[in-house]
Structure formats: C-alpha cells, structure tokens
C-alpha positions as CSV (number, residue, x, y, z in Angstrom):
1,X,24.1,-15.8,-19.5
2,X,23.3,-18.1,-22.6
3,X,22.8,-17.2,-26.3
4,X,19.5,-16.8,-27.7
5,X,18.9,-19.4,-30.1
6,X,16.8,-19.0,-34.0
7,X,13.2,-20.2,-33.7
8,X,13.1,-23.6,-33.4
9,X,11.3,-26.7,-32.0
10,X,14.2,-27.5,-29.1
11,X,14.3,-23.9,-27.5
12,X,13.5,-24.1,-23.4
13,X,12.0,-21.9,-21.4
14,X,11.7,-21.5,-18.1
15,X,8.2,-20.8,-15.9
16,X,8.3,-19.4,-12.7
17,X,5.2,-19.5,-9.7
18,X,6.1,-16.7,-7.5
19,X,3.6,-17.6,-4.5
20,X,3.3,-16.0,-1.3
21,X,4.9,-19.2,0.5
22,X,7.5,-20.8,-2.2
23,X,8.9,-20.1,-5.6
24,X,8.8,-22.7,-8.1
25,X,10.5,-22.8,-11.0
26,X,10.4,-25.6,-14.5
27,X,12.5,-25.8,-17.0
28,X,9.7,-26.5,-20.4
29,X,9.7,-27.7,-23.8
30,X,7.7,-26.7,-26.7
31,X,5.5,-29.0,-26.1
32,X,4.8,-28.1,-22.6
33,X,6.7,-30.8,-20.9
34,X,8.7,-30.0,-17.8
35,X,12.0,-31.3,-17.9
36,X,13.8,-30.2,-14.4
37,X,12.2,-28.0,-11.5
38,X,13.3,-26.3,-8.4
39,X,11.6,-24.8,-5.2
40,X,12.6,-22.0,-2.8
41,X,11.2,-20.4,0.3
42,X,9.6,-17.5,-0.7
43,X,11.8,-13.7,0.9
44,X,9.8,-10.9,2.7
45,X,12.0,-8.2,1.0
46,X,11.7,-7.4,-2.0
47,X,15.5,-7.7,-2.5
48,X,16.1,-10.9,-1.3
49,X,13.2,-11.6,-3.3
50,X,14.9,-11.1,-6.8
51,X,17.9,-12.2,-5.2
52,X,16.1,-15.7,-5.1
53,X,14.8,-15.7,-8.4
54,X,18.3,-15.2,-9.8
55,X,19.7,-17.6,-7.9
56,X,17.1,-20.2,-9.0
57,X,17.2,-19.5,-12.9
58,X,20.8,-19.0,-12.7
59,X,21.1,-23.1,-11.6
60,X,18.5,-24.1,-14.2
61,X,20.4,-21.8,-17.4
62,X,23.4,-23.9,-15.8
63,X,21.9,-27.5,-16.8
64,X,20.2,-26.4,-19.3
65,X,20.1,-23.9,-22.7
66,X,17.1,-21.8,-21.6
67,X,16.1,-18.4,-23.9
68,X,13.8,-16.5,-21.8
69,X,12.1,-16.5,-18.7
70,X,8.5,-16.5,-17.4
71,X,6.9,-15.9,-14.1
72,X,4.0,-16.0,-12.8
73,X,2.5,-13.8,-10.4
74,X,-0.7,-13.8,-8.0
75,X,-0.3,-9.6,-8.8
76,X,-1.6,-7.1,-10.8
77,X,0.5,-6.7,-13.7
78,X,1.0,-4.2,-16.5
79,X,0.3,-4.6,-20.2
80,X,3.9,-4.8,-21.6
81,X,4.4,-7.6,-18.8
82,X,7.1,-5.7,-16.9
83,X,6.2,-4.5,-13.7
84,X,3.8,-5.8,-10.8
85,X,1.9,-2.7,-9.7
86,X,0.4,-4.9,-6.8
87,X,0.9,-8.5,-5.4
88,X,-0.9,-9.3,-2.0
89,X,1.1,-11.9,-0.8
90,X,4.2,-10.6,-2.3
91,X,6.7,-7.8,-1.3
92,X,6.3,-5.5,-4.8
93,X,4.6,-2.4,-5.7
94,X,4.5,-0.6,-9.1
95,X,8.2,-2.7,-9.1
96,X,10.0,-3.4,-12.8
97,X,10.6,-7.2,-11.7
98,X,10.5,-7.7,-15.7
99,X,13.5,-5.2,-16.5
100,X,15.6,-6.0,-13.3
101,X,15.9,-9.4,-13.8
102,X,16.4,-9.6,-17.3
103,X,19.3,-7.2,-16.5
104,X,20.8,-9.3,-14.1
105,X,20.0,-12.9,-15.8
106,X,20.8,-10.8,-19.3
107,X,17.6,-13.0,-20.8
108,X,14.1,-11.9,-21.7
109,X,11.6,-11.9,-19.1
110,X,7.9,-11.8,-19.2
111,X,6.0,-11.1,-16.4
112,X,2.0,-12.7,-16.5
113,X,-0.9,-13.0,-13.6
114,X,-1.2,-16.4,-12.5
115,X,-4.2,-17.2,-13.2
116,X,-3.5,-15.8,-16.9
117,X,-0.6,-18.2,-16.7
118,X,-2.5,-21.4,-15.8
119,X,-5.2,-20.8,-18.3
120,X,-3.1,-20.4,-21.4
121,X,-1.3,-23.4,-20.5
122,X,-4.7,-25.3,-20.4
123,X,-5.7,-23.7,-23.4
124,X,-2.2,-24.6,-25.2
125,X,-1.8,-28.1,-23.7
126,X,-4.4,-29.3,-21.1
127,X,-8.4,-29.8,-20.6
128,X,-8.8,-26.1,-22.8
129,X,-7.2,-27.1,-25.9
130,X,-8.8,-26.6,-29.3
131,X,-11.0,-24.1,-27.6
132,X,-11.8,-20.6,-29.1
133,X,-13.4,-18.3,-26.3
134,X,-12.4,-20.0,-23.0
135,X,-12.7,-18.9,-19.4
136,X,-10.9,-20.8,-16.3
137,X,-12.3,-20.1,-13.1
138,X,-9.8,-20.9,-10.4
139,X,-11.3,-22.1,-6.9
140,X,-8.9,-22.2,-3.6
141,X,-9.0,-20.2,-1.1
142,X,-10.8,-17.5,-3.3
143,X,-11.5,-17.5,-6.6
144,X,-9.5,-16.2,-9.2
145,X,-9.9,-16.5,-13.3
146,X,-8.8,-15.9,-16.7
147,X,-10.1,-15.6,-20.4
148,X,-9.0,-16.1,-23.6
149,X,-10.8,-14.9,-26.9
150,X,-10.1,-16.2,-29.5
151,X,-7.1,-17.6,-28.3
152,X,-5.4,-14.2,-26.9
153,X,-5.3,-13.6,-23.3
154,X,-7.8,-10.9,-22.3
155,X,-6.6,-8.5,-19.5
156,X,-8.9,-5.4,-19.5
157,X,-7.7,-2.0,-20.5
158,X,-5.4,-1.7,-17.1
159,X,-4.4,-5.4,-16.5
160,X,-6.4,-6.7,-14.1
161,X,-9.7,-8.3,-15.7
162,X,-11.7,-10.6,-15.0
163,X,-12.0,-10.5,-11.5
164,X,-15.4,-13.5,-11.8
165,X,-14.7,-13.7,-7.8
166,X,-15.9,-10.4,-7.1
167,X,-19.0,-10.3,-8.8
168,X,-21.8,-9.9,-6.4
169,X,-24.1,-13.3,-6.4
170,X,-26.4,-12.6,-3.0
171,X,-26.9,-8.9,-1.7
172,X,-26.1,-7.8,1.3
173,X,-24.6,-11.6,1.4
174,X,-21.6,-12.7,3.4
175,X,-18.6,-10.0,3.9
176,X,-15.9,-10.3,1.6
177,X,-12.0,-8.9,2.2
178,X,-12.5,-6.7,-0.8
179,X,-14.9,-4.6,1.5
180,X,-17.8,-5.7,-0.4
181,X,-20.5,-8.6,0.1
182,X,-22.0,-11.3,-1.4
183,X,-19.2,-12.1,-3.9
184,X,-19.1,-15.2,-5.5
185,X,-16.0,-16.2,-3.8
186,X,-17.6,-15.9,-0.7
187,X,-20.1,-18.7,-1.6
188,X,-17.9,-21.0,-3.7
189,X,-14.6,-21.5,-2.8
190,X,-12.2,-23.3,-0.1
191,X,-13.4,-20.6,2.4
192,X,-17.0,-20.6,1.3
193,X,-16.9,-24.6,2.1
194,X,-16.1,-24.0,5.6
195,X,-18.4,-21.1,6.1
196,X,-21.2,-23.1,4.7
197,X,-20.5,-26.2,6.6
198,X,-20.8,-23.6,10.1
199,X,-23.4,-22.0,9.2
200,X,-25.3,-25.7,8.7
201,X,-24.4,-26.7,12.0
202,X,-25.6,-23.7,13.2
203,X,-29.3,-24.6,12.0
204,X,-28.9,-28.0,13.4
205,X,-26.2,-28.5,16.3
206,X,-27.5,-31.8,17.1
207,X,-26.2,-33.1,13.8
208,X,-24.3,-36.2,14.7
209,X,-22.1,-36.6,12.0
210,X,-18.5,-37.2,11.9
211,X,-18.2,-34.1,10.3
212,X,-20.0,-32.3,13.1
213,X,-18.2,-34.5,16.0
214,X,-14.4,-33.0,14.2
215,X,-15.9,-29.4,14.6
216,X,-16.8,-29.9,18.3
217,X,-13.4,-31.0,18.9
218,X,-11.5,-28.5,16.9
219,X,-13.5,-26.1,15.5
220,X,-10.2,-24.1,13.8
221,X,-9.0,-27.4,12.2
222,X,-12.3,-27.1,9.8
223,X,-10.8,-27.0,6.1
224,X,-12.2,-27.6,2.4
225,X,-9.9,-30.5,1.9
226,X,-11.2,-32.4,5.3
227,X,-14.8,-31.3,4.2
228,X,-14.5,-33.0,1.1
229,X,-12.6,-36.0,2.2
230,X,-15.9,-35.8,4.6
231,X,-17.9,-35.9,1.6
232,X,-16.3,-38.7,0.1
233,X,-17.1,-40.8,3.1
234,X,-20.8,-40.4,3.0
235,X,-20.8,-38.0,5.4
236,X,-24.3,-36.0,5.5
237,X,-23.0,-32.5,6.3
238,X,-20.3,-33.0,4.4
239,X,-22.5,-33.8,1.1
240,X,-24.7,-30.9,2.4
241,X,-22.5,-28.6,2.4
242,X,-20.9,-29.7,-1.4
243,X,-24.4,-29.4,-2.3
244,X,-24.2,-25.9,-1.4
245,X,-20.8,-25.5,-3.1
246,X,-21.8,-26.8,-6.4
247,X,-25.4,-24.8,-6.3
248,X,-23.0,-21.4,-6.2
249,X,-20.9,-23.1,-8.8
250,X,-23.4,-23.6,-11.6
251,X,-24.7,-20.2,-10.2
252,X,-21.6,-18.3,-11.2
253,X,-21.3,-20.5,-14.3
254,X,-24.3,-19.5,-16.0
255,X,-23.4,-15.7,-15.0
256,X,-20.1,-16.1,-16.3
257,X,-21.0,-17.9,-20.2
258,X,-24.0,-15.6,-20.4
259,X,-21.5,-12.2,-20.5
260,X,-18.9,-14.0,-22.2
261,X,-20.5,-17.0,-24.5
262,X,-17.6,-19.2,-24.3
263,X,-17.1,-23.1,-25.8
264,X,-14.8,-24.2,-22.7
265,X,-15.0,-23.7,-19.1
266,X,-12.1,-24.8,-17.1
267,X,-12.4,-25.7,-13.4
268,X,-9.0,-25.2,-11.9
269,X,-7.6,-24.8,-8.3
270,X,-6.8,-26.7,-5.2
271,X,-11.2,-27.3,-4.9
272,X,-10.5,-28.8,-8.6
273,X,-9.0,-31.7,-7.2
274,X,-12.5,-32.8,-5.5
275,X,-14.5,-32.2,-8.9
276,X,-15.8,-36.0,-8.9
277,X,-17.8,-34.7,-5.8
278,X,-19.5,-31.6,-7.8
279,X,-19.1,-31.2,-11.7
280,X,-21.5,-33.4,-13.2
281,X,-24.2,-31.7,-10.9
282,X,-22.7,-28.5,-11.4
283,X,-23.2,-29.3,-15.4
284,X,-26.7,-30.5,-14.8
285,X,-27.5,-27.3,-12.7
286,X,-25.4,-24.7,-15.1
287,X,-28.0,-26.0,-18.2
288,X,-31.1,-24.9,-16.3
289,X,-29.8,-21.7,-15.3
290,X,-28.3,-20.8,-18.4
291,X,-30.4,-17.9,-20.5
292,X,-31.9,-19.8,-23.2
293,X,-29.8,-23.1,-22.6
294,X,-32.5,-25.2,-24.6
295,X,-31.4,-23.1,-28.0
296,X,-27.5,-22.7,-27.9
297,X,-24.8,-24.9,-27.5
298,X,-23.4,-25.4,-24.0
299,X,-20.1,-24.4,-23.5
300,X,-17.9,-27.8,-22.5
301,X,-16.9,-27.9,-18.7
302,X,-14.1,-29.1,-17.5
303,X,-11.3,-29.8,-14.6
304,X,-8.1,-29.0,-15.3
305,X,-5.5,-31.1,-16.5
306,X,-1.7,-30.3,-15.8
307,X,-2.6,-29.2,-12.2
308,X,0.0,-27.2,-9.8
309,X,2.9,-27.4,-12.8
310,X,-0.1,-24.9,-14.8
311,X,1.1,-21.8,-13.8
312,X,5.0,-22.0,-14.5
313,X,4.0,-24.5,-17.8
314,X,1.9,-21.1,-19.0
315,X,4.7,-18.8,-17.9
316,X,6.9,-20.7,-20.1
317,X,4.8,-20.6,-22.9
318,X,4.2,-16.7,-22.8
319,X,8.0,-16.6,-22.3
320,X,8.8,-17.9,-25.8
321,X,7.1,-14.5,-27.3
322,X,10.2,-12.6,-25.9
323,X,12.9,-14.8,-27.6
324,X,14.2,-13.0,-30.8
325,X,13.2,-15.0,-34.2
326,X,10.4,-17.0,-32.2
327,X,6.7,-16.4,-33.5
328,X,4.7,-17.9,-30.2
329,X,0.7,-18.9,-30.7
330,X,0.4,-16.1,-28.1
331,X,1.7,-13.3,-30.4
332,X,0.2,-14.6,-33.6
C-alpha cells in the first residue's frame, strides 16, 4: 500500500485493459504518458481473476508511487464505477471488482467501459482534443463507441449507452449475435469485411484475384487485416469490398452526428489502423449524406491517435478523480 499524495502535477496512476485474452496494465503521468507496463494471461475464474490484477498493480505500486487505480472493462458497468453487472468475455456478473480490489490494494479504484476509457483519453490527449461534443466509434471485431458532451462522459441512465453498433442500418439485413439484424456492426466492422468480401465472391466466383485465389485455398483463414493488406496491393475484391466498408461507414456517420451534432468524430479500433484505405472517402461520402450538410459545420473526423495504450491511458485519467485533494477535468 502507498500514501495518497496532495494534488499535484507528479501523481501516477495506473490504467488497466481487462480483455477477454490478456490484462494490461500502465503506469501514467498527468500528462498521459506511460512510463512502465505489464501484461498477463487473462483467468477464467473470477478469483484468479482479481488475483491477477493484484498481483499486477502490486509490482507496478512497488516501482512506482501510484494513488489510484483504473481499469478498463469491455462490461457493462454501474454509475458509481464499482461493479461490472455484465462483461462478455470476462468471468463477472453484478461483481464489486471496484470495492474488492481497492480493499485488497488499500487504493482507490475506478472502474470505466472501455470504450468510455479510450475516448476520454483521445479527448484528453489524442486526435479528440479541444473537442466539445465528441463521439468515438470503435471498429474491430464489432463496433463499440463512446460520447462525451461537453467534455463529460455520457453513459445513459443505467450505464450502458451508446450502443452506435446496434442501431439498425438495413432491415431484415444480416443476423447479428444481439438477436437482431441489420445492425451497423454487421456491415462495418472486422466481421462485416469478411462477410462482404464472401458475399462478392459469391456474385462472381470466377473472380481471379489474389484475394479470391486465398479464399479457395482457405476459406477460414479470411480476416479484415488480410483483406486490407489485399487492398493495399491493388487487389480488386479487396478495394471492393473497402468500398463497401467505407459506404456503411459514412452511413453510420451521418446517423450518428445527426442525433448527436458533435464537432469530432473519432475512428478508433483495430479497422482504425487501415484508415488510409477508407476515411477521406468516408469524409467525402459522410457530407452528402449528412441532413442539411451544405448549411452546418461538419464535425472533424478523425483516426485515433494513442492506439492500443487508449484504454489503460483513459483508465488512468478517470482514475485521478478518486485520489483525495485531486480535482480531475473529468469531475470538474
């Protein structure tokens, strides 16, 4: 256990990513820089679980004066920032991770979504900042997102908004694991780009691409990542199928700023990586399909900046509202 120190500029936090596969953990400064970081194998049980968050922070707080802790979790969590009601990939249910471990670490602990996380640490130090109403839309293997207004995290009334992913963009359009169809998600994302790139193959199996000649071979070994390395190439299903991608994109886009009006979109997840292959069409398209585009600004679209460090940089950050004396831009 350390001692809390009085608010100022040299107090370190640390940010946790709780993922379904690993835990990673910074140490961060005020400024958002990460100065040390570990990684674990993620436990099944929910025992061994905290057990290997402890043991992780636990090695950190001993090279380093840390105040408080942050993690971030791919979960529904609850308003005070205590306890994950539901994490899909994780092994907790309506569980007080928050209070357990700050008992056991005796530090303050603040539990955040991790999508929440990664967007207030673009908006605090990355491709969001100086923004007032900003959304993140996170692409991977679904989509996931975040929004801030007026610089405050916006979670809904139990926790869990905005779900952008789920928000129906084609009836009675592809199936979609939340038992509904036609969700954005299911268009443009990691999955969707493999879906798409099938279904074009479909219309024309004679293709004779390179593309189409990996598929043949191994059809399971299709991924976003090899799709856009495709792309990259020159490769004509490959572009057709970004094409298709980015279309959805700009779709969702112009949905998303017309309920919501904000001045920065950020593009983040593992698809943000590829965004020289779709974001200045995406742009171009998002402008035409925005209500009344020609007569209000356009909001300001970008990738994200501080990449797969996001999450625990954000959990950090939201961490320092927890340590006694310190006033956080998240609290003010």
């Amino acid at each position: 256990m350390i001692t809390n120190r009085s608010a100022n500029a040299d107090i370190l936090t640390v940010g946790m990513d709780v993922g379904g596969t690993s835990i990673r953990a910074s140490v961060v400064d005020v400024d958002g820089q990460v100065l040390d970081t570990m990684q674990a194998p993620t436990p099944q049980s929910a025992r061994s679980l905290e057990d290997a968050l402890d043991r992780v922070v636990r090695e950190l707080v001993s090279r380093h004066n840390v105040a408080a802790v942050g993690l971030a979790v791919a979960g529904f969590v609850t308003s005070d920032h205590g306890i994950v009601l539901f994490a899909p990939h994780l092994p907790w249910v309506n569980a007080p991770v928050g209070k357990d471990l700050s008992v056991r670490l005796g530090l303050p602990v603040v539990l955040e979504h991790d999508a929440n996380a990664a967007a207030y640490a673009e908006y605090r130090f990355g491709a969001a900042a100086g923004g007032r109403n900003v959304v993140t839309v996170a692409i991977g293997t679904g989509i996931g997102g975040a929004l801030l207004i007026g610089g405050e995290l916006y979670r809904g009334s139990y926790g869990v908004a905005p779900e952008f992913g789920h928000v129906q963009v084609v009836p009675d359009g592809r199936p979609c694991a939340c038992g509904k169809r036609g969700c954005w998600e299911r268009y443009c994302s990691g999955t969707a780009l493999v879906d798409t790139a099938i279904e074009l193959l479909a219309e024309d199996p004679a293709a004779s691409t390179v593309l189409a000649r990996e598929v043949a071979v191994d059809p399971g070994g299709l991924t976003g990542r090899r799709i856009a390395n495709a792309a990259y190439d020159g490769d004509p299903l490959a572009l057709a199928t970004m094409a298709e991608f980015t279309h959805w994109l700009a779709v969702g886009l112009a949905m998303v700023a017309d309920a919501y009006d904000p001045d920065v979109v950020v593009i983040a997840g593992g698809v943000a990586s590829s965004a020289p292959l779709f974001l200045d069409d995406a742009r171009e398209q998002y402008a035409t399909l925005l209500t009344g585009a020609k007569y209000r600004p356009l909001a300001r679209i970008r990738a994200a900046q501080l990449g797969e460090a996001a999450g625990m940089v954000g959990a950090a950050a939201l961490a320092r509202s927890a340590v006694p004396g310190v006033i956080s831009p998240a609290r003010r």
